[in-house]
C-alpha positions as CSV (number, residue, x, y, z in Angstrom):
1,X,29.7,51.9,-180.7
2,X,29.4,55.7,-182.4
3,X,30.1,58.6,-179.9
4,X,27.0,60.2,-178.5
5,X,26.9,63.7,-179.0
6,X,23.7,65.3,-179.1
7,X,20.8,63.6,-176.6
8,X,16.7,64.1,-178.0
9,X,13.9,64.9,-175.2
10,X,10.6,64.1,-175.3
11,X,7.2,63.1,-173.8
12,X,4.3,61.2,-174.9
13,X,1.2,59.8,-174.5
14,X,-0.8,61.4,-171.1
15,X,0.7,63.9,-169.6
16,X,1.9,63.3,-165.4
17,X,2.7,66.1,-162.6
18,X,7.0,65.7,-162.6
19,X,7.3,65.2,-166.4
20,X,9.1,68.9,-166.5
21,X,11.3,67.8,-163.4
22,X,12.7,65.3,-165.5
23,X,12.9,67.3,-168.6
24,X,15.2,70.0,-166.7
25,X,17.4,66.5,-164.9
26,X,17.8,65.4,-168.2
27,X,19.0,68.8,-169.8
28,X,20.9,70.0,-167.0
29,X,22.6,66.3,-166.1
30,X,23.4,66.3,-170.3
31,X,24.7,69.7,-170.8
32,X,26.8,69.1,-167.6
33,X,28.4,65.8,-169.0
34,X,28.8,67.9,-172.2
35,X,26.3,66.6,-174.5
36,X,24.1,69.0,-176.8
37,X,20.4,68.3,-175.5
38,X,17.4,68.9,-178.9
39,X,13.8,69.3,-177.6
40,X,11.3,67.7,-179.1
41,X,7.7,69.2,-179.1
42,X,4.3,66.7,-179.1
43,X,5.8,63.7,-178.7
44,X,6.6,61.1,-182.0
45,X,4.5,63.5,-183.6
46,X,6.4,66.2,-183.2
47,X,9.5,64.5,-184.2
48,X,7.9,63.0,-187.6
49,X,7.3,66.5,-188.0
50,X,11.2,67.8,-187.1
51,X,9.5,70.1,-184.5
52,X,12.9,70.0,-183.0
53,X,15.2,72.6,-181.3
54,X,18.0,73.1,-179.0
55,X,18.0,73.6,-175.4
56,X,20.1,74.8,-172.8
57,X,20.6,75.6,-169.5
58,X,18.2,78.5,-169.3
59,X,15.4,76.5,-171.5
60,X,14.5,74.5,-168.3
61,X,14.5,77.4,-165.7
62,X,11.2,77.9,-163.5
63,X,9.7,74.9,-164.5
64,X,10.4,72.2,-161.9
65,X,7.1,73.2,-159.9
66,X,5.0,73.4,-163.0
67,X,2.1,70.6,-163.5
68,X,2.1,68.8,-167.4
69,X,5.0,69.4,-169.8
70,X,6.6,72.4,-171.1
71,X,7.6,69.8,-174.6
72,X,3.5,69.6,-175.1
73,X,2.6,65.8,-175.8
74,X,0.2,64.3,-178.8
75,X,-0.8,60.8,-180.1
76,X,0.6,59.7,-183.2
77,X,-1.3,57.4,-185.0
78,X,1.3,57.7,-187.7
79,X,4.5,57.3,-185.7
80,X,2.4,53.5,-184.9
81,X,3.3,52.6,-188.8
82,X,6.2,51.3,-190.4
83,X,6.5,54.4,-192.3
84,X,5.9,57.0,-189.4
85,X,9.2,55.0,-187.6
86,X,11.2,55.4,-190.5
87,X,10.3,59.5,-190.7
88,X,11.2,59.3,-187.0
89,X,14.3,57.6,-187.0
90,X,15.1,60.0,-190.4
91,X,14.5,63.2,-188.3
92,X,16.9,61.7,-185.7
93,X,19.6,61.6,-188.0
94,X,18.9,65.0,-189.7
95,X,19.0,66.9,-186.4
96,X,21.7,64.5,-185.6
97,X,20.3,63.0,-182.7
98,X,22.6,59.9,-181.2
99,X,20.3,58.9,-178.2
100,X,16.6,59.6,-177.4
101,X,15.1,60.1,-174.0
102,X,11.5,59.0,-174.4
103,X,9.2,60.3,-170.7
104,X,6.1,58.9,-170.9
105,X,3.8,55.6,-170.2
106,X,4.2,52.2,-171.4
107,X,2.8,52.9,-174.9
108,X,5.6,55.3,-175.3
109,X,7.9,52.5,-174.4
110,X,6.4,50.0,-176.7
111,X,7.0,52.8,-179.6
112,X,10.5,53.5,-178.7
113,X,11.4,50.0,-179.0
114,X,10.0,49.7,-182.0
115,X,12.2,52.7,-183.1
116,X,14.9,51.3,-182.0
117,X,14.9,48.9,-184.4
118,X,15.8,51.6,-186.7
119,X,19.2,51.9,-185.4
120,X,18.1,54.8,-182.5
121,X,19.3,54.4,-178.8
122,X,16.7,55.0,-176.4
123,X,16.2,55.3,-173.0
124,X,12.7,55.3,-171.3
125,X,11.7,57.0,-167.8
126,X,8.4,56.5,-166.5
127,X,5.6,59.3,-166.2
128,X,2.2,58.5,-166.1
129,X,-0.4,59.0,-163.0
130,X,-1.3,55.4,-163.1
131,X,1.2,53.6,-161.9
132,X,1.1,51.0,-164.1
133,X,4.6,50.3,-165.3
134,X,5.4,46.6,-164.5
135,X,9.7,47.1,-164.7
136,X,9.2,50.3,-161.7
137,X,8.0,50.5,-158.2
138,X,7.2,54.1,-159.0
139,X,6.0,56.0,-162.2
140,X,6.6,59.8,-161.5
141,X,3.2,61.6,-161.2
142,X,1.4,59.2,-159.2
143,X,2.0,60.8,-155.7
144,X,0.8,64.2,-157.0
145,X,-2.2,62.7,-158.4
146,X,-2.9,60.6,-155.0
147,X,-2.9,64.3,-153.6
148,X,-5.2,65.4,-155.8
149,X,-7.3,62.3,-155.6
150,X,-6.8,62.6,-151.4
151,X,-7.6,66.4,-151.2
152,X,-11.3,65.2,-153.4
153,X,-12.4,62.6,-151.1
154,X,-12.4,65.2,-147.8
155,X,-14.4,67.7,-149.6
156,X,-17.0,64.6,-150.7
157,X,-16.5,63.2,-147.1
158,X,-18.3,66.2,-145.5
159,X,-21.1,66.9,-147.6
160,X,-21.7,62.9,-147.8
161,X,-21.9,62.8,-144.2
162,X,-23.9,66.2,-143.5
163,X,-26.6,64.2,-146.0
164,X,-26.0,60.7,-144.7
165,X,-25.2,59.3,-148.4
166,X,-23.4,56.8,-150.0
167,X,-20.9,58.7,-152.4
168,X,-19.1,56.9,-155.7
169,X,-15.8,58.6,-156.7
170,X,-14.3,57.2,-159.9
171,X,-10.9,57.7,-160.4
172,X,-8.3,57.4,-163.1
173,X,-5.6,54.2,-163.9
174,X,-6.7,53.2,-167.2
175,X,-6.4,49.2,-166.8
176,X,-4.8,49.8,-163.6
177,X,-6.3,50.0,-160.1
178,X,-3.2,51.6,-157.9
179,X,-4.9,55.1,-157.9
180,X,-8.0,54.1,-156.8
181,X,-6.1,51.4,-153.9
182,X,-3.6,54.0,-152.5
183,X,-6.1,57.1,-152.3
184,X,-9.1,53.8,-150.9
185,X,-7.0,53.5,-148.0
186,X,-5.6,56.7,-147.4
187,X,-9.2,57.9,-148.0
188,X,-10.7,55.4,-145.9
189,X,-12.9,54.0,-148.1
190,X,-15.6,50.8,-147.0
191,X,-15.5,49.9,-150.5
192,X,-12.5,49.5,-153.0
193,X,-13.2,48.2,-156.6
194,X,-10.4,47.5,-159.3
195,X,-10.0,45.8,-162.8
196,X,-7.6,43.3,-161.1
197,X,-10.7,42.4,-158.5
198,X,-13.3,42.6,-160.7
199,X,-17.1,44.4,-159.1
200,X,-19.4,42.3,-156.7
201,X,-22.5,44.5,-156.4
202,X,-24.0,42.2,-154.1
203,X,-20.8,42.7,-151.6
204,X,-20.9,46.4,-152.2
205,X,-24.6,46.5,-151.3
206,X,-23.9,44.3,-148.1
207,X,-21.4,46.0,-146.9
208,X,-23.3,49.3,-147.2
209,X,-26.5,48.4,-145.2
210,X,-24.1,46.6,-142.6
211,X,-22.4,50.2,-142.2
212,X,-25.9,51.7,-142.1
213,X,-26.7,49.3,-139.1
214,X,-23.8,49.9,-137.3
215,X,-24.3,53.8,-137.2
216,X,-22.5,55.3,-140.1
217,X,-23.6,58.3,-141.4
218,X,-22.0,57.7,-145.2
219,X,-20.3,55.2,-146.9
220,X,-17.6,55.8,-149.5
221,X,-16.6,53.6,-152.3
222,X,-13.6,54.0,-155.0
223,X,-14.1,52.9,-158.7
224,X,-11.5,52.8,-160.8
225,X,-11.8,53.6,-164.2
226,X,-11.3,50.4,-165.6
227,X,-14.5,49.2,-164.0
228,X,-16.2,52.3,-164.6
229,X,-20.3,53.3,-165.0
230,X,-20.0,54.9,-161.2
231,X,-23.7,56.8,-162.5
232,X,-25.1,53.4,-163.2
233,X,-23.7,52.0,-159.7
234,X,-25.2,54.7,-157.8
235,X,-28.4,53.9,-159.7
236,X,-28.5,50.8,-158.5
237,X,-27.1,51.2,-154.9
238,X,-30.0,53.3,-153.9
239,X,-32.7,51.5,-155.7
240,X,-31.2,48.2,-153.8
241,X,-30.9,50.2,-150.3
242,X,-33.0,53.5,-150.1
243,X,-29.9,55.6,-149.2
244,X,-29.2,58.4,-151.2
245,X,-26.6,57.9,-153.7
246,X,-24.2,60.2,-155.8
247,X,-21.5,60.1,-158.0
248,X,-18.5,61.9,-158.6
249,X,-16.3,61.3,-161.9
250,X,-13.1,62.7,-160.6
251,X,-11.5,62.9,-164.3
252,X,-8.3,64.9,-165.9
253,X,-8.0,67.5,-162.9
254,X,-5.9,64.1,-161.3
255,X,-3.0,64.8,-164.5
256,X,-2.7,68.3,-163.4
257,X,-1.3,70.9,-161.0
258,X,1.9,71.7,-159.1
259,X,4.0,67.7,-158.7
260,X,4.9,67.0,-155.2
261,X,8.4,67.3,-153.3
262,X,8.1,63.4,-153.7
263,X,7.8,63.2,-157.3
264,X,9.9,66.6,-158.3
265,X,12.9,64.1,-156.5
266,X,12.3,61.0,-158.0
267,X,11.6,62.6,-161.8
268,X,15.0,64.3,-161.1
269,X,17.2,61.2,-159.7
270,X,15.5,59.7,-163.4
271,X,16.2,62.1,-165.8
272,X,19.5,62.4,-164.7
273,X,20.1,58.4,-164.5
274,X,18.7,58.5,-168.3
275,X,22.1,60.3,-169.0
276,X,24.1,58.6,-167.3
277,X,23.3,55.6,-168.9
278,X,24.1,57.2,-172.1
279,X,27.0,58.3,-171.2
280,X,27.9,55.1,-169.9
281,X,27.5,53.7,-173.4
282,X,24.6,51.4,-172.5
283,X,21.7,51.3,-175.1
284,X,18.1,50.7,-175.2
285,X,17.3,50.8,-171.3
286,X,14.1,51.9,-169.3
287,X,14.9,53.6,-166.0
288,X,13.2,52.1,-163.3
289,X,12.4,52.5,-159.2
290,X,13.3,49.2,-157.5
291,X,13.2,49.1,-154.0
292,X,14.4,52.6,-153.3
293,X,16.6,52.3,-155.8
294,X,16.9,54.4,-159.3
295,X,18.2,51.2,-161.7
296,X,17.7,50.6,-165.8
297,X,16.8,47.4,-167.6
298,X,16.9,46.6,-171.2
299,X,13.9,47.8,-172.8
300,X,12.7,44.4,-174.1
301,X,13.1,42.6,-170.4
302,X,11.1,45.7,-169.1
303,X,8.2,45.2,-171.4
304,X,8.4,42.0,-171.0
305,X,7.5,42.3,-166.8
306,X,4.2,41.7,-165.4
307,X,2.8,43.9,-162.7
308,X,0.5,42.8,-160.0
309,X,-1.6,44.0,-157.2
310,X,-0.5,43.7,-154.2
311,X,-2.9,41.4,-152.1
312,X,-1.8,42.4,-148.8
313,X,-2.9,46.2,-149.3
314,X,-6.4,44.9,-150.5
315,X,-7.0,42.8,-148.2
316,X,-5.9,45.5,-145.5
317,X,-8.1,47.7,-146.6
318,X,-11.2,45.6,-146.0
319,X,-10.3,45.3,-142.8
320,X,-9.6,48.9,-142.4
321,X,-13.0,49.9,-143.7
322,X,-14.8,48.0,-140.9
């Protein structure tokens, strides 16, 4: 197998708190092992484009508490074509790029394999907010946007219960419901509803007049995206009850702002495990969190995973909502 000498960064698709974190572990942990790191602005786009340049040590200072990415990120419609990945894996060669770090969600992954086809090593670490990686415990961003999600629901909390309302917050996940589970029960929220659980109106509706009954003075429920139409839902909930109803579509202040301790430490045990399995020789990987553990997998058995909901937290919640 060639000699790697010269490692490409990137990120793409939505940007996630702890994507620069793992930027500077990946330029730092390179430079150290004595590769030549090239930045690569907006994502595929950006490197259809040769938007390419080389960093070093200094490129990556000050930016490990800074929210989004300092690389900038962009969909690329054309990188999706057969000839967009040949432009790709044609600037990798030009800027003489052996191995490409790709930090982003799974549709990042799904186009680095597909470049990979054209003879380009890459290596995948997961940042997204959503959690919803099936080969990781733990996609960086998620924590911070938790926070942010967390930090929402107290400030909704008080006015809903000086007005004695029922309050909606629709959070973000894409197809995914682990933002709107984690912040649910951290939140304390009567009401939970996800894309893996499908909406039961009637339930909702139930639970809310037995709350009322039992001397609550608000009631809080958390929609994921997936499901969506929280207006709607409040529509109906106080046409069905009588209780004032309001809703609150949380939206893309959850991607941004200052990453927690918690994800700044697991984007940088990442970035620099994406270099080490470079400079291990191993090709094609996604670096994953598996109990505790910072491991990689070959990119098609990672894609390949299924991710599930786990039951016990859902039911748990219930029961904590009583």
């Amino acid at each position: 197998m060639p000699e790697v000498r010269t490692i490409g960064v990137l990120t793409s698709g939505g940007d996630a708190p702890g994507m620069n974190a793992a930027i500077r572990a990946v330029v730092r942990t390179g430079i150290y092992y004595g590769f030549r790191v090239m930045g690569i602005r907006r994502g595929y786009n950006g490197l259809i484009e040769g938007d390419i340049f080389e960093m070093n040590l200094r490129s990556v200072s000050d930016i490990i508490q800074r929210g989004g990415t300092i690389l900038l990120t962009a969909r690329s419609p054309e990188f999706m074509t057969e000839n967009g990945l040949k432009k790709a894996a044609s600037m990798c060669k030009i800027f003489k790029i052996d191995a490409l770090v790709v930090i982003g969600g799974d549709g990042s992954f799904r186009g680095a394999r597909d470049l990979s086809k054209f003879g380009i090593n890459v290596v995948g670490i997961p940042g997204t907010i959503d959690n919803d990686i099936a080969c990781t415990d733990y996609t960086i961003g998620f924590d911070t946007a938790l926070n942010t999600v967390q930090d929402a629901i107290n400030k909704i909390r008080d006015t809903a219960t000086s007005h004695e309302r029922v309050s909606i917050l629709e959070v973000m996940g894409r197809h995914a419901g682990y933002i709107a589970l984690y912040s649910g029960i951290a939140g304390g929220a009567e009401s939970i509803v996800i894309p893996e659980k499908g909406l039961d109106k009637d339930e909702i509706i139930r639970r809310i007049i037995d709350g009322k009954n039992k001397g609550k003075l608000h009631n809080l429920i958390i929609l994921a995206e997936g499901i969506g139409g929280a207006t709607e839902l409040a529509k109906e909930i106080e046409e069905a009850t009588g209780i004032e109803t309001r809703a609150t579509i949380l939206g893309y202040i959850q991607r941004g702002g200052s990453p927690t301790a918690y994800d700044r430490v697991v984007a940088s045990l990442m970035g620099a495990k994406a270099v080490e399995v470079i400079k291990e020789g191993k090709k094609n990987r996604i670096i994953a969190m598996k109990d505790g553990k910072i491991v990689d997998y070959d990119i098609d058995e990672a894609l390949s995973m299924q991710k599930t909901i786990d039951e016990y937290m859902y039911n748990l919640a219930t029961i904590l909502s009583l």
